[in-house]
N, C-alpha and C positions, 0 to 999 in steps of 0.2 A: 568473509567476515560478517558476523550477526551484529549489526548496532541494536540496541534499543531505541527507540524513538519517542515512547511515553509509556505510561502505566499500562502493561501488557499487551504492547506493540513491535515489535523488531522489524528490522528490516534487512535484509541480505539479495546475496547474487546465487545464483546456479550451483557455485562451489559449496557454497553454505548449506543451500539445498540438497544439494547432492554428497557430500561428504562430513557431515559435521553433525552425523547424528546423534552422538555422543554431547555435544555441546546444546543441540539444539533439546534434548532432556535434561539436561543438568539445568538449562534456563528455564524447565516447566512448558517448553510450547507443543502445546496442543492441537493448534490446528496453523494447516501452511495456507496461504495462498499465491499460486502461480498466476502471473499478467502475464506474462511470453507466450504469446502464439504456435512460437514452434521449440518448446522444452516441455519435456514431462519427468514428470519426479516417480518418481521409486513411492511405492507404498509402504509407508510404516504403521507396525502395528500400535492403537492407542493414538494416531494423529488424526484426525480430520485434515484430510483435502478437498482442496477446490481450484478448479482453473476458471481465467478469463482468459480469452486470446485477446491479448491488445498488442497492438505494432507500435513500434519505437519510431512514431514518424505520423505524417497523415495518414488517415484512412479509418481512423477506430471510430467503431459508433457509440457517441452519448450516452445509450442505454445501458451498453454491458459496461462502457468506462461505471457509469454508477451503480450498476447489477453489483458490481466489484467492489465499489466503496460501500455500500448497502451490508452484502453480506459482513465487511470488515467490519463494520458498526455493531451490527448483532448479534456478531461472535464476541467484541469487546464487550458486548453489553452484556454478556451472558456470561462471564468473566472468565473467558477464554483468554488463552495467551495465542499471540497469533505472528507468525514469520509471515511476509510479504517479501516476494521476491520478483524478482524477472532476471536478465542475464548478471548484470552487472551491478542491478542494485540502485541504479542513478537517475533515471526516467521513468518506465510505468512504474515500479513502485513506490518510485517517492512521491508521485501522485494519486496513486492509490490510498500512500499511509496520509496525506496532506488532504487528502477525502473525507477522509474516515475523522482526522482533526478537527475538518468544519463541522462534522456532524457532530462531535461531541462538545464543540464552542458555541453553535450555531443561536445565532446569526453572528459569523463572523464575515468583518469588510473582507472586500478583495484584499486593500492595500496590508492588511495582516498578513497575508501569505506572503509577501517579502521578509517581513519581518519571521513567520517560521521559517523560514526559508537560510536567514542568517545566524541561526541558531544550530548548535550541536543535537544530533549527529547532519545533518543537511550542509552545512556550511562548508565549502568547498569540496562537498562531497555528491553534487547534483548535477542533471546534466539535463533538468527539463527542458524540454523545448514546448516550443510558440502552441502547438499543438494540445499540450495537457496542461499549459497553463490558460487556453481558451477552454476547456471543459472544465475548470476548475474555476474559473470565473463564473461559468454558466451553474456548477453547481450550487456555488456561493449564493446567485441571486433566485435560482430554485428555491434554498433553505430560509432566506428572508419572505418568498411570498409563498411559505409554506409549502411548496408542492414534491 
């Protein structure tokens, strides 16, 4: 299932990815981006992809978690429509699209991210853990001392 998340953001799982090409043009998106390490999508003609391998757990590095939220930024900025996905929908991508948030809020607190966080489509539909709410603190206060 493709949620929206904000103005030309979705977010989806595997299935969405993988099955619901029909849906995913009738919503106008144009470019996907895959967080799952180990899934790869189908090429569609007319989409821009892109992968980052991020693990649903420790181990992912800083760099490409924000390589990931970076590119989400300047495809939104570009006024792309963009799917984010990984398996399920409920971890790296909700961090990815909660990335991509600060960057267009930015300088937003940490303590806001509870608050997106309790909001529709997020709201008991996440499953972040300790792991990409520590990179997303870290990017928060990257985005306040500019870097």
């Amino acid at each position: 299932m493709i949620k929206q998340v904000s103005n030309n953001i979705f977010l989806g799982d595997s299935h969405s990815s993988l099955h619901e090409i029909d849906n995913i043009k009738t919503l106008g998106i144009n470019a996907i981006i895959n967080v799952a390490k180990d899934l790869n999508d189908p090429w569609y003609e007319g989409i821009e992809s892109y992968k980052f391998g991020l693990l649903d757990g420790p181990g992912n590095d800083y760099i490409q978690f924000k390589l990931a939220v970076e590119t989400g930024y300047f495809l939104w900025a570009a006024g792309k429509q963009i799917l984010i996905h990984c398996h399920e929908g409920k971890s790296r991508s909700v961090a990815v699209s909660l990335g991509i948030l600060l960057y267009k809020t930015k300088p937003l607190s940490v303590s806001s991210l509870s608050e997106l966080l309790s909001v529709y489509p997020f709201k008991n539909h996440h499953r972040l853990n300790e792991h990409f709410l520590d990179m997303l603190s870290r990017l928060s206060t990257d985005l306040r001392l500019g870097k």
